[in-house]
Structure formats: structure tokens, C-alpha cells
C-alpha positions in Angstrom: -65.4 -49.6 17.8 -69.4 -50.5 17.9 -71.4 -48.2 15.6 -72.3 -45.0 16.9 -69.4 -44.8 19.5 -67.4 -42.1 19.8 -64.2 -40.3 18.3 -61.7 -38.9 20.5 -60.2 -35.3 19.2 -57.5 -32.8 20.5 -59.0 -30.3 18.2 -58.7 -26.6 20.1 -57.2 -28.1 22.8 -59.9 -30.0 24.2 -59.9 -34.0 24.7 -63.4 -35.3 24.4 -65.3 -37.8 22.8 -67.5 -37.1 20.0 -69.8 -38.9 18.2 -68.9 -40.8 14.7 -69.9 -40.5 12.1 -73.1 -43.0 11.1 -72.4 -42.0 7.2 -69.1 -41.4 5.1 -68.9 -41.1 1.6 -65.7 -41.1 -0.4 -64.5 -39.3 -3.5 -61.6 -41.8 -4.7 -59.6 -39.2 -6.8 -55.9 -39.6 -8.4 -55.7 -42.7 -9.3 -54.1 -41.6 -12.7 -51.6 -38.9 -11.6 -50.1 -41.4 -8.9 -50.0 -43.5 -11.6 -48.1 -40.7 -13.7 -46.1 -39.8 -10.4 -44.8 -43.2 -10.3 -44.3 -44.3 -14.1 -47.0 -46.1 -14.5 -49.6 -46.9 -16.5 -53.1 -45.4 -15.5 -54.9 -49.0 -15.3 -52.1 -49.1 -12.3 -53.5 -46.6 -10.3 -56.9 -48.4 -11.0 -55.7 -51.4 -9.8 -53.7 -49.8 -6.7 -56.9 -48.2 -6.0 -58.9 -51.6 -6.1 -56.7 -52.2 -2.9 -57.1 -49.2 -1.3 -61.2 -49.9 -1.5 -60.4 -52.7 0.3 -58.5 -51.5 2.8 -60.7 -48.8 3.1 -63.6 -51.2 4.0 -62.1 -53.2 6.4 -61.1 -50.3 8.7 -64.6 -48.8 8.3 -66.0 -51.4 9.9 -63.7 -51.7 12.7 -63.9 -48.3 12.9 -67.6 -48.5 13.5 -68.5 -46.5 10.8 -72.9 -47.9 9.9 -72.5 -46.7 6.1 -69.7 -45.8 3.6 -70.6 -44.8 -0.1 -68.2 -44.7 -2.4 -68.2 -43.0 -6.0 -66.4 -45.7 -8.1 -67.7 -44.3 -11.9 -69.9 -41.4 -12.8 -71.8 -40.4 -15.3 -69.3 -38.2 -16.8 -66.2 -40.9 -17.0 -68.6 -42.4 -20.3 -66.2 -39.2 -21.9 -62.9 -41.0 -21.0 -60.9 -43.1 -23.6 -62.7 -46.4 -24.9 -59.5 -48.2 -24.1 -60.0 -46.8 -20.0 -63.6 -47.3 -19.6 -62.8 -51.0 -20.6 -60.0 -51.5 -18.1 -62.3 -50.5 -15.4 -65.4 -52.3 -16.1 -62.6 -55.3 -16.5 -61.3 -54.0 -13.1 -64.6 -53.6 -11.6 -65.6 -57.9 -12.6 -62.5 -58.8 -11.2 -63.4 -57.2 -7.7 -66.4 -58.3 -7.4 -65.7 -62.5 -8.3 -62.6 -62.4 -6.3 -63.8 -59.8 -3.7 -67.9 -60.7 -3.3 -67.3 -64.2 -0.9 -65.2 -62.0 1.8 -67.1 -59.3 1.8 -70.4 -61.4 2.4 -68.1 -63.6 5.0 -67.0 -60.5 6.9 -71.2 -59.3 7.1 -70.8 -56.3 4.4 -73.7 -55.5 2.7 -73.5 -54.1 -0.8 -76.2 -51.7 -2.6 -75.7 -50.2 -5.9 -76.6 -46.7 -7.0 -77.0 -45.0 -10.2 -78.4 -45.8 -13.5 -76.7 -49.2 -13.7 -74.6 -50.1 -17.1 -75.9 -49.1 -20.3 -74.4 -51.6 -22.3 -72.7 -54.2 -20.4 -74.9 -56.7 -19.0 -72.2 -59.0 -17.2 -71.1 -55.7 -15.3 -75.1 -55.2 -14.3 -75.8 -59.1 -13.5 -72.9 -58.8 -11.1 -73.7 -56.6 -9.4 -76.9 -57.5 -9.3 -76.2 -60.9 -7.5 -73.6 -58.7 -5.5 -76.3 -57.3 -4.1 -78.7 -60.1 -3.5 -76.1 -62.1 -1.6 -75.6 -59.7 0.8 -79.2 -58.4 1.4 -79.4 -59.5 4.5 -75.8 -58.9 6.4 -75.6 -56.5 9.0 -72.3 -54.9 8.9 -71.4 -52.2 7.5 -73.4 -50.7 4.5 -71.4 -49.9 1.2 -72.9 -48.1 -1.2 -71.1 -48.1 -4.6 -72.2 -45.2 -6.9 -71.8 -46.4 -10.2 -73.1 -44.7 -13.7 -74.0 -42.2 -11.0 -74.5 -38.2 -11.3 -76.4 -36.4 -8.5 -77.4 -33.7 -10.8 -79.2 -36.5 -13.0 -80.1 -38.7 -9.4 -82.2 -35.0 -8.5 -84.3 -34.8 -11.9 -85.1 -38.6 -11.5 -86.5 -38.1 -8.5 -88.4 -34.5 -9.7 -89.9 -36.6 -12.1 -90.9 -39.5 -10.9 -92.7 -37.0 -7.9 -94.1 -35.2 -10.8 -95.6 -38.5 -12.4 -97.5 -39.2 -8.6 -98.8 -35.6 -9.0 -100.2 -36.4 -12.5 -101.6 -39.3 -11.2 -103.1 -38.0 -8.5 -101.1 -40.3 -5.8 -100.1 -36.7 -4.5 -100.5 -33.0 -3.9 -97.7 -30.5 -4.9 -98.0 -29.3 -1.4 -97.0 -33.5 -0.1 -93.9 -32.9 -1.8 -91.4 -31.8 1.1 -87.7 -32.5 1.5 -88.5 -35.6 3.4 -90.8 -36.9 0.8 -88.1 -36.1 -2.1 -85.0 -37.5 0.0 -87.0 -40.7 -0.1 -87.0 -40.6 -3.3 -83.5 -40.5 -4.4 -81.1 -43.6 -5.4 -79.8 -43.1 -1.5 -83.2 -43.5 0.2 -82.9 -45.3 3.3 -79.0 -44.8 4.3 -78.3 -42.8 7.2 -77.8 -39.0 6.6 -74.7 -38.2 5.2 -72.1 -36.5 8.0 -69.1 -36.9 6.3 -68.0 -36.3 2.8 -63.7 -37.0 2.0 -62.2 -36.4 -0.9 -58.6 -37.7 -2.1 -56.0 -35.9 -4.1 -56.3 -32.7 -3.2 -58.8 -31.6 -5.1 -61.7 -29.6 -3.5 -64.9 -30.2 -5.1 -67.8 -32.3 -5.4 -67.9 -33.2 -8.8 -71.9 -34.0 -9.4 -71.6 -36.5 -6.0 -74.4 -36.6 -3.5 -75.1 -32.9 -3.7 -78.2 -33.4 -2.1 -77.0 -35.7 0.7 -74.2 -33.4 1.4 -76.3 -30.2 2.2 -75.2 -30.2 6.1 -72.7 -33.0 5.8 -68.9 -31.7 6.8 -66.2 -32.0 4.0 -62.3 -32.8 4.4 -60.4 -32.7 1.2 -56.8 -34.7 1.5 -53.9 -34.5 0.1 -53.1 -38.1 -0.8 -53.9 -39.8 -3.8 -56.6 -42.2 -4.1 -54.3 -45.5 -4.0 -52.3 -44.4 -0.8 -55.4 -44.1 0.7 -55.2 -46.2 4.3 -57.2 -46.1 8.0 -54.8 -43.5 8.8 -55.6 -41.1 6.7 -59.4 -42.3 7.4 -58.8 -41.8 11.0 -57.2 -38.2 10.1 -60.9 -37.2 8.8 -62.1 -39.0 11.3 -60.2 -36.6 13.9 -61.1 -33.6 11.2 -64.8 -34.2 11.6 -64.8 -34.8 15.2 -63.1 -31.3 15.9 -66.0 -29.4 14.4 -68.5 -28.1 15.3 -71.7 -29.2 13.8 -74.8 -26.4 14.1 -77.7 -27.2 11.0 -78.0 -23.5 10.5 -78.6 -23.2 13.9 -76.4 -21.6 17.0 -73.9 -23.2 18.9 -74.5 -23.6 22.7 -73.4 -20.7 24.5 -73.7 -18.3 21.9 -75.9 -15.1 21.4 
């Protein structure tokens, strides 16, 4: 499916196409209780839900989705066990040596957002080159948020608007919501329409809080490594049988 086709929904009885979504982001939750469901250790679930990124990036793009972000570590995970943090920045260097060549054959380009590693600077020179080997590809966008926190991304940009202000580069009155959008660590992607989360679990947890003012939310019940492009094409379906108004009224209404 080319970008920007459409969806096809049976959502209140109706059968007609609607448009895709250009942006999807993705909160990859339960890795550790499928892990726990299934006896197994918690680096497991990690690695289960290595595959499931995969997966998950494949059937974007033949799915025609433009851009999918997905929020891999955030700021707060610094606060799990030493011995977890380590398994997934291990995790995380594995996908990228193993996983960088196909993604950059199959036209993926990767972008990085967040604050980067503090401490590891293999992790950040990855993903770093990561990034500049797929600069120019044309497929589908994937955004991993890593170190991220939106509530953190927010005061970033506050502050670095506040610096032009000092500086006399602007006017407090320049600052609008376009102006501080292009700001932020997502500057550039499409708006955000879509916003999934895994495991049942309905919240946003610090994640594109911004982005997602208008952007429609599906929470699943399926942990993170079951994830597949069926349950993908269930939000799909869920997004497409809404009805999208921006604050504003729906045709027909009064």
C-alpha cells in the first residue's frame, strides 16, 4: 500500500476507505510480564521484542505507513536494575550490527531522539553511523526514542526558545505552537495520528505528549513481543473507524 492510501473499515456499519495514517508511534510495553507469563527470564522478553520491532517494521512499510516512532528506552528505565540496563544496551548493539545493512537495503531511514547515552559511547557511535547510513533512503521513517522523556524534550525546547529571546534572535510574541513544534527532538516528522500502546496498559508514560495533542490512541491487549501486522492492522482498522474533528464539528452536525 503506497503512502497516504487508504484504510478500509466496517466500523458502524459503513465500508469506506479512509485515509492512513502518515504517523504511528508505538509504546512497546510487556516485554517482562510475557517473559514472567512464559517462565522466562526478562532479557527474553527483550529479545522476543527485538523480533517483534522487526516485524513491526517490515509491515509498516508495506502497509504504507510514511513514519513510525518507537519508544525503545526512556528517561526513567536509568531507575531499572544495573544488571537490565546492561542487557539492553547489549540488546540494543546487537540490533543495530546485525539489523543496520537490511534495514538500509530495504530504504529505511533511521533518526534518533532523545538525549543520546550518557555514558556509553559505543551505544551513541552506533547509532550515530545508524543514522548517517541511512540519511538519504526514502522508505519509511523510524524514529527510535532513546534516553527520551517528553516532559524533559518540552523544557529543552522552552529553553533553548528562551536563549533566542535573550539573544534577541526573537520576540516572545514569535514564539507560537508552530515555532516551538520545530523545536522539539521530532521536528520535521509528519504530525502524529496515531499513538498504540501494547500490554494493556493505558497511558502515555512521558512519550510524545506534545505530538499526541490531537493524535487518536488505541491501547492493546497483547504484550509487546506478540506484537505482529495483525494486531497493527487491528489499530489500523481502530483509527480508521473514527472520527477525527481537531476540536472542531463533524460534517452534518449543529
Amino acid at each position: 500500500m503506497p503512502a497516504g492510501a487508504a484504510i478500509k473499515t466496517e466500523a458502524r456499519g459503513t465500508a469506506s476507505p479512509l485515509p492512513a495514517p502518515r504517523h504511528v508511534a508505538i509504546i512497546m510495553d510487556g516485554n517482562g510480564r510475557w517473559a514472567q507469563s512464559h517462565g522466562l527470564p526478562r532479557f527474553e522478553g527483550h529479545r522476543r521484542g527485538a523480533e517483534a520491532v522487526r516485524r513491526t517494521v517490515a509491515a509498516a512499510q508495506e502497509l504504507g505507513i510514511e513514519a513510525l516512532t518507537l519508544y525503545s528506552f526512556s528517561s526513567e528505565n536509568w531507575s531499572r536494575p544495573q544488571k537490565e540496563i546492561g542487557e539492553l544496551m547489549g540488546l540494543l548493539k546487537r540490533f543495530i550490527r546485525s539489523d543496520l545493512q537490511e534495514l538500509h537495503a530495504k530504504n529505511v531511514r533511521l533518526r534518533i531522539i532523545g538525549e543520546g547515552h550518557p555514558t556509553d559511547s559505543e551505544v551513541q557511535r552506533l547509532l550515530d553511523e545508524a543514522q548517517a547510513l541511512t540519511r538519504d533512503n526514502t522508505g519509511v521513517l523510524l524514529t527510535v526514542a532513546f534516553n527520551y522523556g517528553s516532559r524533559n524534550e518540552i523544557v529543552r525546547a522552552a529553553q533553548e526558545l528562551a536563549r533566542q529571546v535573550a539573544a534577541g534572535l526573537l520576540k516572545p510574541e514569535d514564539i507560537t505552537p508552530e515555532r516551538f513544534g520545530e523545536t522539539l527532538d521530532t521536528a520535521g516528522l509528519p504530525p502524529l495520528d496515531l499513538m498504540i500502546r501494547t500490554s494493556g496498559e493505558q497511558r502515555l508514560s512521558n512519550f510524545l505528549l506534545w505530538q499526541a495533542a490531537y493524535a487518536e490512541l488505541v491501547f492493546l491487549p497483547v504484550y509487546w513481543p506478540d506484537f505482529d501486522r495483525s494486531w497493527l492492522e487491528r489499530a489500523l482498522a481502530e483509527f480508521g473507524g473514527r472520527d477525527r474533528r481537531f476540536g472542531g464539528v463533524a460534517p452534518g452536525e449543529s
